[in-house]
C-alpha positions as CSV (number, residue, x, y, z in Angstrom):
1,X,96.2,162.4,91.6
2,X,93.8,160.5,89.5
3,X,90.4,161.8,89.2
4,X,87.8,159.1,88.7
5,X,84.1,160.2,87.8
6,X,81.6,160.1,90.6
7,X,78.5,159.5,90.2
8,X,75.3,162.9,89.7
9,X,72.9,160.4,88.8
10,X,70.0,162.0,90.9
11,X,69.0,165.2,90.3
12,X,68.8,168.2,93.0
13,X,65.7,167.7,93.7
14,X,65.5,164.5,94.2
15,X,68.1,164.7,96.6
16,X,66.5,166.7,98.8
17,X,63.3,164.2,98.6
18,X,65.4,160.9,98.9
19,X,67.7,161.4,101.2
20,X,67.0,158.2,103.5
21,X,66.4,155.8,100.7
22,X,68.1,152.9,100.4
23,X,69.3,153.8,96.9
24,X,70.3,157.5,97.6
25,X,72.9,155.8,100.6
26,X,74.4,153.5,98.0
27,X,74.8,156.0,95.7
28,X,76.0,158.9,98.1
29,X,78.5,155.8,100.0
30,X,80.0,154.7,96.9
31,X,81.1,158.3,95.5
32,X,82.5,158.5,99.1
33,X,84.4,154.8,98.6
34,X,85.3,156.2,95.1
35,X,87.3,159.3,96.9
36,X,88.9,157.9,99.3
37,X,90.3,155.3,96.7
38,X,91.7,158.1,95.1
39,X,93.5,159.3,98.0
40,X,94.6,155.9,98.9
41,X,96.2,156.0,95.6
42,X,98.6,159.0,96.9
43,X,98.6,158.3,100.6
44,X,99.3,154.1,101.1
45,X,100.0,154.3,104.3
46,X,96.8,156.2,105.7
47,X,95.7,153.2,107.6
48,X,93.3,155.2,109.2
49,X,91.5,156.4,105.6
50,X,91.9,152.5,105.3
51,X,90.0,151.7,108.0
52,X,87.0,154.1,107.2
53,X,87.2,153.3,103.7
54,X,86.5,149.1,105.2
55,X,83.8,150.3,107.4
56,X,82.1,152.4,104.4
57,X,82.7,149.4,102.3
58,X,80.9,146.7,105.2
59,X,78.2,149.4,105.1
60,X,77.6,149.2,101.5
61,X,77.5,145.9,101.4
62,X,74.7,145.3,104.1
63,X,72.6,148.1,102.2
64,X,72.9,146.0,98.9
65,X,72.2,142.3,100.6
66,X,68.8,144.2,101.8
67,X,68.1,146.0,98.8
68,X,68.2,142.5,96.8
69,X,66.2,140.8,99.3
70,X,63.5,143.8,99.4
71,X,63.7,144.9,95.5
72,X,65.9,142.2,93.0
73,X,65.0,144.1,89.7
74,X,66.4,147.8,91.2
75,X,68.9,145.8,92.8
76,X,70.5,144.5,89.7
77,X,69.7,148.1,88.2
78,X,71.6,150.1,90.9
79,X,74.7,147.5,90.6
80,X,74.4,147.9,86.3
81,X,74.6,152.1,86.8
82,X,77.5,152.0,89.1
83,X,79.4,149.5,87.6
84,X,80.5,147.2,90.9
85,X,80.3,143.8,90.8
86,X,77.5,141.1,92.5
87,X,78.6,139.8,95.9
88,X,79.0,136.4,96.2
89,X,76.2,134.3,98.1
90,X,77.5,132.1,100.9
């Protein structure tokens, strides 16, 4: 199994503090994105880790489109630190 790094960018503390910001959710659903691609890796026909790992994905996505419309500089800070890509505007 490959082992990819997640992310301990917060701090204990702040964890406890943060839980329900916007930031803390992106961080906390992209190290859970980041495990279950590592499982997909071994398991590829797990269609229903697939599926969760779509809805946690859709999720994600929503959370950054109103992150960048509420905050553009963290926005493009938070996408910098965890290394995924811009979505595309439609």
């Amino acid at each position: 199994m490959v082992k990819k790094s997640f992310i301990s960018i917060i701090s204990h503390e702040e964890k406890e503090e943060n839980k329900g910001s916007v930031v803390f959710q992106i961080l906390s659903l992209t190290n859970r994105i980041r495990k279950l691609s590592s499982h997909l890796e071994l398991h590829r026909k797990d269609y229903l880790s697939q599926r969760g790992l779509r809805k946690i994905l859709g999720k994600r996505q929503r959370m950054l489109s109103y992150l960048s419309k509420k905050n553009r500089i963290r926005y493009k800070e938070l996408i910098n630190q965890l290394d995924i890509r811009e979505s595309k505007k439609r």
